[in-house]
SEKEDO-398631 format. One record per residue (C-alpha): y, x negated, z. Coordinates in pm, whole numbers, padded with zeros to 5 digits, always signed. Each point is the difference from the previous one (the first is absolute). Example, Ala and Ser with C-alpha at 12.3 -4.5 7.8 and 13.67 -1.06 7.14 Angstrom:
SEKEDO-398631
-00450-01230+00780+00344-00137-00066
//
This chain:
SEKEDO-398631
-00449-04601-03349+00363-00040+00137+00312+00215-00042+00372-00119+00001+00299+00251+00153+00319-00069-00227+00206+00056+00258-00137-00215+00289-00204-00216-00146-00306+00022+00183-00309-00046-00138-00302+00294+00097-00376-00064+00015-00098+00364-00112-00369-00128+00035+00088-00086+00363+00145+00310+00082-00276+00223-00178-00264-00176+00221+00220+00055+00306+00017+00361-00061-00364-00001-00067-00116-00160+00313+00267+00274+00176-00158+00263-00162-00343-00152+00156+00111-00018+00271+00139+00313+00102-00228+00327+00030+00235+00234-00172-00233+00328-00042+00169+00280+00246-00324+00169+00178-00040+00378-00178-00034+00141+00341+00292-00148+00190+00181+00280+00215+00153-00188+00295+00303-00259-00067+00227-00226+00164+00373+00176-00015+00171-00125-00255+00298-00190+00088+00252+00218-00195-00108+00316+00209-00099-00180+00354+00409-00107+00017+00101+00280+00024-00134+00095+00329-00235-00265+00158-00120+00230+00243-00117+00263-00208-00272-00260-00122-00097-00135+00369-00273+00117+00270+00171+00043+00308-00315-00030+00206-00331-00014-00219-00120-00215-00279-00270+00197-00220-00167-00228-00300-00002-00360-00065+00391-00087-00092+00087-00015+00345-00295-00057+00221+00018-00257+00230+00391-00005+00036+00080-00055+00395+00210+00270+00029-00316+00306-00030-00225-00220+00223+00078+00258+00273-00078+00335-00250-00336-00248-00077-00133+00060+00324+00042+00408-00036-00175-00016-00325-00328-00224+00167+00031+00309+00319-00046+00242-00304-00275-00157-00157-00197-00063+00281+00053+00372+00147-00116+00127-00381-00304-00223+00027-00105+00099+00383+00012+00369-00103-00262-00048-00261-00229-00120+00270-00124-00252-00287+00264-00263+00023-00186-00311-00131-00145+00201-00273+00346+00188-00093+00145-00333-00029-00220-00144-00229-00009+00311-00225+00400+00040-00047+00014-00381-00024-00281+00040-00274+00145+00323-00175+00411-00205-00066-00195-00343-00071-00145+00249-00295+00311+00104-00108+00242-00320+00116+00056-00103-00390+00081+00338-00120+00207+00010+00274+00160-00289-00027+00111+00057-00368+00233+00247+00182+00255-00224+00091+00236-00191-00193+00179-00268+00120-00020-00356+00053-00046+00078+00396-00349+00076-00046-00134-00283-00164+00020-00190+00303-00241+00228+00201-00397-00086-00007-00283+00233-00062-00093+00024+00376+00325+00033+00132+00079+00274-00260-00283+00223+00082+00086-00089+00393+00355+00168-00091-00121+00303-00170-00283+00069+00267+00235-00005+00271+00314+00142-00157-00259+00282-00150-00142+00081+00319+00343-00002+00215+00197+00281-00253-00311+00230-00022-00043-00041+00392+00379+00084-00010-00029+00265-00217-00342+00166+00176+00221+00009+00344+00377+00109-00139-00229+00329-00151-00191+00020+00323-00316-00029-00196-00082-00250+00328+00197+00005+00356+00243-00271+00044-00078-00169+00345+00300+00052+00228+00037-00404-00022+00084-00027-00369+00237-00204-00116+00112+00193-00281-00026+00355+00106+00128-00051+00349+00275-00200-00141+00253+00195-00246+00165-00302-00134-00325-00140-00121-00086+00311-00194+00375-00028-00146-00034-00325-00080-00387+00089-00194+00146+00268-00196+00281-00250-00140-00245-00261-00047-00300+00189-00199+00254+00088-00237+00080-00340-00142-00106-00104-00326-00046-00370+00104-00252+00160+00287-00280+00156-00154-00338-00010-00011-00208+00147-00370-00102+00402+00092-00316-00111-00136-00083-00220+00321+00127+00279+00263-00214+00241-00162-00291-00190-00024+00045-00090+00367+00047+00339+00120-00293+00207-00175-00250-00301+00195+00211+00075+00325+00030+00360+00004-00376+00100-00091+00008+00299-00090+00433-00001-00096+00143+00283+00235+00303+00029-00154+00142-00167-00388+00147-00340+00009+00261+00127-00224+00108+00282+00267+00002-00271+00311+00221-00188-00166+00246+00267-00104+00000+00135+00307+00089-00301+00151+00276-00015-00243+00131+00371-00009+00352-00072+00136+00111-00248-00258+00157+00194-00233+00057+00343+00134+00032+00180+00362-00256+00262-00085-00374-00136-00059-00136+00036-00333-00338+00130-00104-00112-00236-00308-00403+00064-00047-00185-00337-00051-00151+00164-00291+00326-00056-00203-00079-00361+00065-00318+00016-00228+00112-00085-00328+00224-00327+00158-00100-00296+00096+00161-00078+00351+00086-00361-00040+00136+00003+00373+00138+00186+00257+00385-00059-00154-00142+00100-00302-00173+00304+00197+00403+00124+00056+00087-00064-00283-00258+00233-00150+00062+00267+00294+00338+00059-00184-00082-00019-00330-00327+00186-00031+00128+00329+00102+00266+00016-00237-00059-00020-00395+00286-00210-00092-00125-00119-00353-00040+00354-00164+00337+00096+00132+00218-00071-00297+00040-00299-00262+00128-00280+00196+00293-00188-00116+00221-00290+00168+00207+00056+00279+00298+00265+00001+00288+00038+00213-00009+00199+00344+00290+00143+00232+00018-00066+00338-00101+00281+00288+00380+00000+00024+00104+00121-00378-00367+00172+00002+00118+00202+00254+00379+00063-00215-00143+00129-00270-00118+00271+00160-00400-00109+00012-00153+00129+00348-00288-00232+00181-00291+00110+00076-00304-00102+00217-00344+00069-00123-00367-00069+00137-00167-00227-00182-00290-00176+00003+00218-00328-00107+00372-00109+00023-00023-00092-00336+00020+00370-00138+00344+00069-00090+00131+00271-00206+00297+00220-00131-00017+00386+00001+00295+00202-00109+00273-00184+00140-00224-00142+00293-00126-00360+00055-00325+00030+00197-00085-00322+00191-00312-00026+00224+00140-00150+00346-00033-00352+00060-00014-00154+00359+00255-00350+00040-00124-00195+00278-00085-00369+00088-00320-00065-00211+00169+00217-00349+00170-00349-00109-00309-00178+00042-00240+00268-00185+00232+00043-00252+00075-00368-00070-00348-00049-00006-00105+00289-00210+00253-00098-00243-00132-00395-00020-00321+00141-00048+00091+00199-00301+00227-00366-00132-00306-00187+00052-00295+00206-00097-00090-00069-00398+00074+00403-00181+00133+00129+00302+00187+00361-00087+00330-00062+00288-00032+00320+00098+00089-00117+00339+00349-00203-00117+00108+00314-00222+00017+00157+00306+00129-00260+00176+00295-00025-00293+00028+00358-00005+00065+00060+00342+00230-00337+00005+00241+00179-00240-00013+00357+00224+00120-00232+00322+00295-00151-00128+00192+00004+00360-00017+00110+00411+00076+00332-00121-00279+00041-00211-00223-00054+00200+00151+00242+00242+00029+00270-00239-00415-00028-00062-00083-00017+00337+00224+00327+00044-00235+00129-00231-00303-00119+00159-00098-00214-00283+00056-00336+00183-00188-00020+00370+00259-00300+00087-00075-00195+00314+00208-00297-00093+00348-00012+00042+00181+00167-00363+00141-00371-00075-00359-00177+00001-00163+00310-00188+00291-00043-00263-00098-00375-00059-00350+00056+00039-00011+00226-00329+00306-00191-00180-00189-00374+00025-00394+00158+00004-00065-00048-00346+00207-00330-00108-00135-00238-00260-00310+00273-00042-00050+00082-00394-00049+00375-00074-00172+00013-00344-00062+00314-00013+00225+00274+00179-00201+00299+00093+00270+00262+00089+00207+00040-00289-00009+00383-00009+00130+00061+00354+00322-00242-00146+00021+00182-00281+00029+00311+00167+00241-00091+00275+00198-00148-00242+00039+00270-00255+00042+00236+00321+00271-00180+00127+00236+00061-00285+00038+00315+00027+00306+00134+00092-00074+00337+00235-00202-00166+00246+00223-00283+00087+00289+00276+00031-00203+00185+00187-00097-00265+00213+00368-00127-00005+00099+00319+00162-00223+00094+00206-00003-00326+00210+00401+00021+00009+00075+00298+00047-00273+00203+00175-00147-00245+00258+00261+00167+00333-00014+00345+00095+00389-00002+00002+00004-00125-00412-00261+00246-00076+00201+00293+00156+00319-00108-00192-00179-00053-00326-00123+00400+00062+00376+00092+00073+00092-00239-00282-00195+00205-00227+00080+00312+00134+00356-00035-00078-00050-00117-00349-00256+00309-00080+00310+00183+00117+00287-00125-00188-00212+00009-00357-00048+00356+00100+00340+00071+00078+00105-00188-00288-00228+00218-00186+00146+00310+00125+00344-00049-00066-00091-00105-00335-00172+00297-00049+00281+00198+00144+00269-00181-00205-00215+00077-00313-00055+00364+00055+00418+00067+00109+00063-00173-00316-00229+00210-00192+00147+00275+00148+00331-00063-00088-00105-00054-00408-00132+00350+00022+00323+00143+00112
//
Protein backbone atom coordinates (compact mmCIF):
# COMPACT_ATOMS: atom_id res chain seq x y z
CA UNK A 1 0.00 0.00 0.00
CA UNK A 2 1.53 3.38 -1.23
CA UNK A 3 0.60 7.00 -0.48
CA UNK A 4 1.05 10.09 -2.82
CA UNK A 5 1.89 13.86 -1.17
CA UNK A 6 0.00 16.45 -3.51
CA UNK A 7 2.37 18.76 -3.00
CA UNK A 8 5.71 16.96 -3.67
CA UNK A 9 4.86 14.21 -5.31
CA UNK A 10 6.47 11.54 -3.56
CA UNK A 11 5.19 8.39 -3.30
CA UNK A 12 5.21 6.61 0.65
CA UNK A 13 5.43 2.87 1.40
CA UNK A 14 3.30 3.10 4.70
CA UNK A 15 3.90 -0.77 4.91
CA UNK A 16 7.65 0.03 4.84
CA UNK A 17 7.60 2.49 7.36
CA UNK A 18 5.18 0.52 9.81
CA UNK A 19 7.73 -2.39 9.74
CA UNK A 20 10.56 0.08 10.32
CA UNK A 21 8.95 1.41 13.34
CA UNK A 22 8.22 -2.05 14.39
CA UNK A 23 11.65 -3.46 14.21
CA UNK A 24 12.63 0.09 16.25
CA UNK A 25 10.28 -0.62 18.70
CA UNK A 26 12.12 -4.23 18.94
CA UNK A 27 14.79 -3.06 19.14
CA UNK A 28 14.93 -0.62 21.76
CA UNK A 29 14.22 -1.65 25.56
CA UNK A 30 11.98 1.21 26.38
CA UNK A 31 10.58 0.10 30.02
CA UNK A 32 12.20 2.81 32.62
CA UNK A 33 13.33 0.46 35.75
CA UNK A 34 10.54 1.23 38.79
CA UNK A 35 13.40 1.63 41.11
CA UNK A 36 15.72 4.02 39.31
CA UNK A 37 17.04 6.81 41.79
CA UNK A 38 20.44 7.82 40.39
CA UNK A 39 20.62 9.76 36.84
CA UNK A 40 22.90 11.25 34.49
CA UNK A 41 22.35 15.33 34.74
CA UNK A 42 20.31 16.33 32.34
CA UNK A 43 21.77 18.55 29.85
CA UNK A 44 19.35 21.51 30.40
CA UNK A 45 20.43 21.71 34.19
CA UNK A 46 24.31 20.43 33.89
CA UNK A 47 24.89 23.92 31.57
CA UNK A 48 24.35 25.83 33.81
CA UNK A 49 27.20 25.13 36.02
CA UNK A 50 29.40 22.15 34.88
CA UNK A 51 31.04 21.97 38.03
CA UNK A 52 28.28 21.61 40.22
CA UNK A 53 27.77 18.09 38.48
CA UNK A 54 31.66 16.99 38.62
CA UNK A 55 33.84 15.02 41.35
CA UNK A 56 36.72 16.99 41.99
CA UNK A 57 38.69 14.08 43.38
CA UNK A 58 36.55 10.77 43.78
CA UNK A 59 34.44 8.71 41.49
CA UNK A 60 31.71 6.68 43.58
CA UNK A 61 29.42 4.13 41.28
CA UNK A 62 29.82 2.85 37.87
CA UNK A 63 29.29 6.17 35.50
CA UNK A 64 32.67 7.19 36.02
CA UNK A 65 34.87 4.38 37.12
CA UNK A 66 37.81 3.86 35.39
CA UNK A 67 38.27 7.53 34.10
CA UNK A 68 42.24 8.39 34.41
CA UNK A 69 41.81 11.29 36.20
CA UNK A 70 40.57 9.33 39.96
CA UNK A 71 43.26 6.64 39.36
CA UNK A 72 45.17 8.43 42.17
CA UNK A 73 41.80 8.64 44.75
CA UNK A 74 41.68 4.61 43.46
CA UNK A 75 44.57 3.79 45.35
CA UNK A 76 43.09 5.53 48.77
CA UNK A 77 39.97 3.60 48.33
CA UNK A 78 42.11 -0.11 47.91
CA UNK A 79 44.30 1.45 51.45
CA UNK A 80 40.70 1.60 52.95
CA UNK A 81 39.56 -1.61 52.05
CA UNK A 82 42.38 -3.47 52.93
CA UNK A 83 42.75 -1.62 56.50
CA UNK A 84 38.70 -2.56 56.99
CA UNK A 85 39.51 -6.14 56.09
CA UNK A 86 42.87 -6.52 58.40
CA UNK A 87 40.85 -5.24 61.39
CA UNK A 88 38.41 -8.05 61.13
CA UNK A 89 41.27 -10.41 61.59
CA UNK A 90 39.19 -12.63 58.96
CA UNK A 91 40.24 -11.02 55.75
CA UNK A 92 39.81 -13.90 53.24
CA UNK A 93 36.58 -14.78 54.79
CA UNK A 94 35.26 -10.98 55.03
CA UNK A 95 35.96 -10.75 51.47
CA UNK A 96 34.11 -13.47 50.30
CA UNK A 97 31.08 -12.67 52.51
CA UNK A 98 30.62 -8.82 51.36
CA UNK A 99 31.47 -9.98 47.82
CA UNK A 100 28.66 -12.68 48.40
CA UNK A 101 26.10 -10.36 50.32
CA UNK A 102 26.16 -7.24 46.88
CA UNK A 103 26.40 -10.28 44.28
CA UNK A 104 22.82 -11.02 46.20
CA UNK A 105 21.59 -7.82 45.77
CA UNK A 106 23.67 -6.55 42.39
CA UNK A 107 20.24 -6.65 40.19
CA UNK A 108 18.15 -4.84 42.62
CA UNK A 109 20.80 -2.66 42.76
CA UNK A 110 21.41 -2.15 39.54
CA UNK A 111 17.75 -1.18 38.66
CA UNK A 112 18.86 1.97 40.58
CA UNK A 113 20.44 3.68 37.95
CA UNK A 114 19.19 5.11 34.89
CA UNK A 115 21.15 5.98 32.20
CA UNK A 116 22.66 4.64 29.21
CA UNK A 117 26.22 4.74 31.16
CA UNK A 118 25.48 1.70 32.91
CA UNK A 119 24.67 -0.63 30.38
CA UNK A 120 28.12 -0.86 29.44
CA UNK A 121 29.33 -2.22 32.87
CA UNK A 122 29.39 -6.24 33.43
CA UNK A 123 28.07 -8.16 36.33
CA UNK A 124 31.57 -8.68 37.90
CA UNK A 125 32.83 -5.42 37.44
CA UNK A 126 29.59 -3.94 38.92
CA UNK A 127 29.67 -5.79 42.11
CA UNK A 128 33.71 -5.00 42.11
CA UNK A 129 32.46 -1.17 42.15
CA UNK A 130 29.94 -1.41 44.81
CA UNK A 131 32.22 -3.64 47.14
CA UNK A 132 34.90 -1.26 47.03
CA UNK A 133 33.08 2.06 46.80
CA UNK A 134 30.77 0.46 49.81
CA UNK A 135 33.57 -0.37 51.90
CA UNK A 136 35.72 3.01 51.30
CA UNK A 137 32.55 5.62 52.46
CA UNK A 138 31.60 3.46 55.53
CA UNK A 139 35.47 3.19 56.38
CA UNK A 140 35.24 7.02 55.81
CA UNK A 141 32.40 7.49 57.69
CA UNK A 142 33.53 4.96 60.84
CA UNK A 143 36.85 7.32 61.10
CA UNK A 144 35.31 11.12 60.42
CA UNK A 145 32.87 9.97 63.74
CA UNK A 146 35.86 8.47 65.46
CA UNK A 147 33.98 5.27 65.74
CA UNK A 148 37.81 3.89 64.68
CA UNK A 149 41.26 6.02 65.03
CA UNK A 150 42.52 7.42 61.88
CA UNK A 151 46.28 6.37 61.58
CA UNK A 152 48.41 9.53 61.65
CA UNK A 153 49.34 8.51 57.83
CA UNK A 154 45.91 8.93 56.29
CA UNK A 155 45.44 10.39 53.33
CA UNK A 156 42.23 11.89 53.90
CA UNK A 157 42.23 12.91 57.48
CA UNK A 158 45.76 14.20 57.54
CA UNK A 159 45.05 16.01 54.41
CA UNK A 160 42.21 18.86 54.61
CA UNK A 161 41.82 19.29 50.97
CA UNK A 162 40.97 15.69 50.49
CA UNK A 163 38.20 15.78 53.05
CA UNK A 164 36.98 19.11 51.11
CA UNK A 165 37.14 17.64 48.08
CA UNK A 166 34.92 14.16 49.67
CA UNK A 167 32.32 16.29 51.05
CA UNK A 168 31.76 17.98 47.45
CA UNK A 169 31.98 14.77 45.82
CA UNK A 170 29.46 12.45 47.99
CA UNK A 171 27.01 14.96 47.26
CA UNK A 172 26.63 14.46 43.55
CA UNK A 173 23.77 12.88 42.08
CA UNK A 174 25.80 11.28 39.19
CA UNK A 175 28.03 9.67 42.29
CA UNK A 176 26.04 7.45 44.22
CA UNK A 177 25.87 4.23 45.26
CA UNK A 178 21.85 2.50 46.27
CA UNK A 179 21.56 2.96 50.49
CA UNK A 180 20.49 -0.48 50.20
CA UNK A 181 24.16 -1.76 49.40
CA UNK A 182 25.93 0.56 52.19
CA UNK A 183 23.64 -0.76 54.64
CA UNK A 184 23.86 -4.15 53.87
CA UNK A 185 27.65 -3.76 53.91
CA UNK A 186 27.85 -2.09 57.13
CA UNK A 187 25.51 -4.28 59.51
CA UNK A 188 28.16 -7.50 58.19
CA UNK A 189 31.12 -5.03 59.04
CA UNK A 190 30.15 -3.53 62.19
CA UNK A 191 28.89 -6.79 64.12
CA UNK A 192 27.18 -5.78 66.54
CA UNK A 193 26.38 -1.78 64.78
CA UNK A 194 27.87 0.68 67.47
CA UNK A 195 26.40 3.50 66.27
CA UNK A 196 23.19 4.00 63.22
CA UNK A 197 24.28 4.24 59.68
CA UNK A 198 21.84 6.96 59.31
CA UNK A 199 23.64 9.12 62.21
CA UNK A 200 27.39 8.45 60.62
CA UNK A 201 26.39 9.78 57.72
CA UNK A 202 24.70 12.90 59.00
CA UNK A 203 27.26 13.58 61.06
CA UNK A 204 29.59 13.52 58.45
CA UNK A 205 27.38 15.88 56.71
CA UNK A 206 26.27 18.35 59.57
CA UNK A 207 27.87 21.51 58.09
CA UNK A 208 26.14 21.53 54.77
CA UNK A 209 23.39 23.49 55.34
CA UNK A 210 23.72 25.28 58.58
CA UNK A 211 26.70 26.45 61.09
CA UNK A 212 25.07 24.86 64.09
CA UNK A 213 24.78 20.85 63.98
CA UNK A 214 21.46 19.45 63.86
CA UNK A 215 19.99 16.64 65.90
CA UNK A 216 17.68 14.57 63.32
CA UNK A 217 16.94 10.97 65.14
CA UNK A 218 17.35 8.06 62.61
CA UNK A 219 14.06 6.98 63.80
CA UNK A 220 12.36 9.71 61.62
CA UNK A 221 13.98 7.79 58.82
CA UNK A 222 11.66 4.71 59.43
CA UNK A 223 8.80 5.23 57.38
CA UNK A 224 11.30 6.35 54.11
CA UNK A 225 13.02 4.48 52.06
CA UNK A 226 16.66 5.99 51.77
CA UNK A 227 17.32 5.55 48.13
CA UNK A 228 20.93 7.11 48.71
CA UNK A 229 22.90 9.22 50.61
CA UNK A 230 21.70 12.53 48.34
CA UNK A 231 18.47 11.31 48.90
CA UNK A 232 19.46 10.85 52.76
CA UNK A 233 19.75 15.09 52.65
CA UNK A 234 17.24 15.49 51.00
CA UNK A 235 15.08 13.74 53.56
CA UNK A 236 17.15 15.43 56.56
CA UNK A 237 15.32 18.67 55.42
CA UNK A 238 12.19 17.60 54.63
CA UNK A 239 11.27 15.13 57.33
CA UNK A 240 11.35 17.51 60.13
CA UNK A 241 9.11 19.89 58.71
CA UNK A 242 5.37 18.98 57.64
CA UNK A 243 5.15 20.90 54.52
CA UNK A 244 2.07 19.07 52.90
CA UNK A 245 -0.52 19.76 55.77
CA UNK A 246 0.57 23.34 55.84
CA UNK A 247 -2.02 24.94 53.64
CA UNK A 248 -3.67 24.12 50.10
CA UNK A 249 -0.96 24.52 47.69
CA UNK A 250 -1.46 26.56 44.67
CA UNK A 251 1.03 27.78 41.78
CA UNK A 252 3.61 30.12 42.34
CA UNK A 253 2.95 33.81 43.70
CA UNK A 254 4.96 36.79 43.64
CA UNK A 255 7.69 37.62 46.41
CA UNK A 256 9.59 40.99 47.34
CA UNK A 257 13.01 41.19 47.62
CA UNK A 258 14.95 41.39 51.28
CA UNK A 259 15.29 44.98 50.04
CA UNK A 260 11.35 46.09 49.73
CA UNK A 261 10.78 43.22 52.54
CA UNK A 262 12.68 45.19 54.64
CA UNK A 263 10.55 48.81 53.32
CA UNK A 264 7.56 47.71 54.22
CA UNK A 265 8.28 47.62 57.50
CA UNK A 266 8.60 43.51 57.93
CA UNK A 267 11.52 42.76 60.57
CA UNK A 268 13.84 39.40 59.97
CA UNK A 269 14.18 37.09 62.16
CA UNK A 270 16.47 34.05 62.89
CA UNK A 271 15.00 30.97 64.34
CA UNK A 272 16.41 27.39 65.37
CA UNK A 273 15.25 24.92 63.40
CA UNK A 274 15.71 21.61 62.82
CA UNK A 275 15.67 22.48 58.83
CA UNK A 276 16.30 25.62 56.64
CA UNK A 277 13.33 24.85 54.97
CA UNK A 278 10.97 26.18 57.84
CA UNK A 279 10.00 29.58 57.04
CA UNK A 280 7.30 31.57 58.46
CA UNK A 281 5.50 35.01 59.05
CA UNK A 282 4.41 36.14 62.58
CA UNK A 283 2.87 39.51 63.08
CA UNK A 284 4.81 41.56 60.88
CA UNK A 285 7.96 39.20 61.18
CA UNK A 286 9.47 36.84 58.52
CA UNK A 287 11.19 34.03 60.45
CA UNK A 288 13.91 32.29 58.38
CA UNK A 289 16.05 29.44 59.83
CA UNK A 290 19.82 30.50 58.95
CA UNK A 291 21.39 29.05 56.07
CA UNK A 292 25.26 28.66 55.72
CA UNK A 293 26.70 29.91 51.82
CA UNK A 294 29.89 28.29 51.26
CA UNK A 295 31.75 26.32 48.47
CA UNK A 296 29.83 22.94 48.40
CA UNK A 297 25.91 25.00 48.82
CA UNK A 298 25.91 25.35 44.80
CA UNK A 299 26.72 21.88 44.37
CA UNK A 300 24.13 20.39 47.09
CA UNK A 301 21.65 22.53 45.99
CA UNK A 302 22.04 21.95 42.23
CA UNK A 303 22.03 18.51 42.97
CA UNK A 304 19.17 18.35 45.35
CA UNK A 305 17.19 20.22 42.93
CA UNK A 306 18.08 17.63 39.78
CA UNK A 307 17.13 15.05 42.02
CA UNK A 308 13.71 16.36 42.66
CA UNK A 309 13.54 17.17 38.24
CA UNK A 310 14.49 13.70 37.75
CA UNK A 311 12.89 11.55 40.34
CA UNK A 312 9.25 10.19 38.93
CA UNK A 313 6.39 12.11 41.80
CA UNK A 314 8.96 14.01 43.34
CA UNK A 315 7.15 16.92 45.70
CA UNK A 316 10.17 20.02 44.81
CA UNK A 317 10.20 20.86 48.06
CA UNK A 318 13.81 21.55 47.64
CA UNK A 319 13.36 24.06 44.29
CA UNK A 320 10.37 25.97 46.13
CA UNK A 321 12.86 26.88 48.33
CA UNK A 322 15.32 27.34 46.03
CA UNK A 323 12.67 29.81 43.99
CA UNK A 324 11.61 31.28 47.10
CA UNK A 325 14.73 32.33 48.36
CA UNK A 326 15.80 33.37 44.56
CA UNK A 327 13.06 36.06 44.68
CA UNK A 328 14.19 37.30 48.55
CA UNK A 329 17.97 37.88 46.94
CA UNK A 330 17.26 40.05 44.21
CA UNK A 331 20.75 42.13 44.59
CA UNK A 332 24.37 42.63 46.76
CA UNK A 333 22.28 44.37 49.16
CA UNK A 334 20.07 41.74 49.90
CA UNK A 335 22.08 39.61 50.72
CA UNK A 336 23.76 42.02 53.05
CA UNK A 337 20.70 43.03 54.72
CA UNK A 338 20.08 38.99 55.72
CA UNK A 339 23.34 38.40 56.78
CA UNK A 340 22.89 41.63 59.07
CA UNK A 341 20.25 39.69 60.39
CA UNK A 342 22.02 36.56 60.80
CA UNK A 343 19.89 34.71 58.44
CA UNK A 344 22.62 34.25 55.73
CA UNK A 345 26.17 32.68 57.21
CA UNK A 346 27.92 34.17 53.87
CA UNK A 347 31.46 33.04 53.24
CA UNK A 348 31.47 33.92 49.60
CA UNK A 349 32.00 37.18 48.42
CA UNK A 350 28.10 39.18 48.30
CA UNK A 351 28.47 39.20 44.28
CA UNK A 352 28.88 35.24 43.92
CA UNK A 353 26.16 34.62 46.75
CA UNK A 354 23.84 37.01 44.64
CA UNK A 355 24.31 34.79 41.45
CA UNK A 356 24.42 31.71 43.26
CA UNK A 357 20.63 32.13 44.41
CA UNK A 358 19.53 34.23 41.16
CA UNK A 359 20.78 31.22 38.51
CA UNK A 360 20.26 28.05 41.29
CA UNK A 361 17.06 27.03 40.13
CA UNK A 362 17.01 27.79 36.16
CA UNK A 363 15.16 25.53 33.77
CA UNK A 364 13.90 23.51 37.17
CA UNK A 365 9.88 23.03 36.99
CA UNK A 366 8.09 23.78 40.32
CA UNK A 367 4.71 21.96 40.08
CA UNK A 368 3.68 22.41 43.08
CA UNK A 369 4.68 25.59 45.27
CA UNK A 370 4.67 24.76 48.90
CA UNK A 371 4.86 28.24 50.57
CA UNK A 372 2.03 30.12 49.42
CA UNK A 373 0.85 31.31 52.87
CA UNK A 374 4.11 32.99 53.94
CA UNK A 375 3.49 35.10 50.26
CA UNK A 376 0.28 35.70 51.06
CA UNK A 377 1.01 37.15 54.21
CA UNK A 378 3.97 39.30 53.32
CA UNK A 379 2.12 40.48 50.65
CA UNK A 380 -1.08 41.57 52.24
CA UNK A 381 1.34 43.00 55.10
CA UNK A 382 3.15 45.03 52.91
CA UNK A 383 0.31 47.24 51.86
CA UNK A 384 -0.31 48.67 54.64
CA UNK A 385 0.26 52.07 55.04
CA UNK A 386 1.54 52.68 58.97
CA UNK A 387 4.32 50.40 58.84
CA UNK A 388 6.01 51.60 55.78
CA UNK A 389 5.61 55.27 57.35
CA UNK A 390 6.83 54.12 60.23
CA UNK A 391 9.59 52.47 58.76
CA UNK A 392 10.00 55.49 56.35
CA UNK A 393 10.68 57.61 59.32
CA UNK A 394 12.33 55.99 61.50
CA UNK A 395 15.26 55.01 59.15
CA UNK A 396 15.40 58.86 58.00
CA UNK A 397 15.03 60.60 60.54
CA UNK A 398 16.05 58.84 63.78
CA UNK A 399 19.18 56.83 62.80
CA UNK A 400 21.97 60.08 64.32
CA UNK A 401 21.90 61.17 67.72
CA UNK A 402 22.03 64.82 66.39
CA UNK A 403 18.43 64.14 64.12
CA UNK A 404 16.94 62.47 67.01
CA UNK A 405 17.66 65.45 69.38
CA UNK A 406 16.21 67.94 66.79
CA UNK A 407 13.19 65.85 66.02
CA UNK A 408 12.62 66.08 70.21
CA UNK A 409 13.16 69.97 69.95
CA UNK A 410 11.16 69.83 66.71
CA UNK A 411 8.35 68.53 68.59
CA UNK A 412 8.77 70.42 71.49
CA UNK A 413 8.22 73.59 69.75
CA UNK A 414 5.19 72.47 67.90
CA UNK A 415 3.48 71.05 71.34
CA UNK A 416 4.17 74.66 72.24
CA UNK A 417 2.80 76.80 69.62
CA UNK A 418 -0.71 74.58 69.44
CA UNK A 419 -0.77 75.40 73.08
CA UNK A 420 -0.13 78.89 72.77
CA UNK A 421 -2.33 79.03 69.93
CA UNK A 422 -4.79 77.49 72.16
CA UNK A 423 -4.44 79.99 74.78
CA UNK A 424 -4.84 83.01 72.98
CA UNK A 425 -7.77 81.56 71.43
CA UNK A 426 -9.13 80.90 74.55
CA UNK A 427 -8.23 84.32 75.76
CA UNK A 428 -9.61 86.09 72.65
CA UNK A 429 -12.89 84.10 73.22
CA UNK A 430 -13.41 84.85 76.83
CA UNK A 431 -12.44 89.08 76.29
CA UNK A 432 -14.96 88.86 73.66
CA UNK A 433 -17.46 87.27 75.80
CA UNK A 434 -16.78 89.68 78.18
CA UNK A 435 -17.35 92.52 76.23
CA UNK A 436 -21.14 91.06 74.98
CA UNK A 437 -21.96 91.01 78.64
CA UNK A 438 -21.20 94.60 79.12
Amino acid sequence: MAASSPDSQVTISIESLASSLKKMLADHNLSMPSKACIYEVPKILHRHNPQAYEPNAFSIGPFRNGQKKFQPTQKIKLKYLQGLLGRSGKSEELMLELIGAVSAIAEEARQCYAGSSIGTCSVEEFVKILVLDGCFIIELFLKDDEVIKAPDDDPIFSMSCLLEFLKHDLILLENQIPWLVLERLYNMIMVPPKKNLIQLALNFFSNMFSSHKPTIEPNKFANDEIKHILDLLRLSLILPLDLLNRAEYTGWQPFPSARKIKGSGIKFKKVASETILDIRFNNGVLEIPPLLVQETTEPIFRNLISLEQCLPNCPPFITAYAKLMDNVIDTTEDVEILCENDVLDNWLNPRDATQFFNKLHNDAYVKTFYYPDVCYQVNKYSKRWWPKWRYFYTQNYFTRPWVIVSQIVAAIFLILGVLQTFYTIASYLSQKGGSSQN
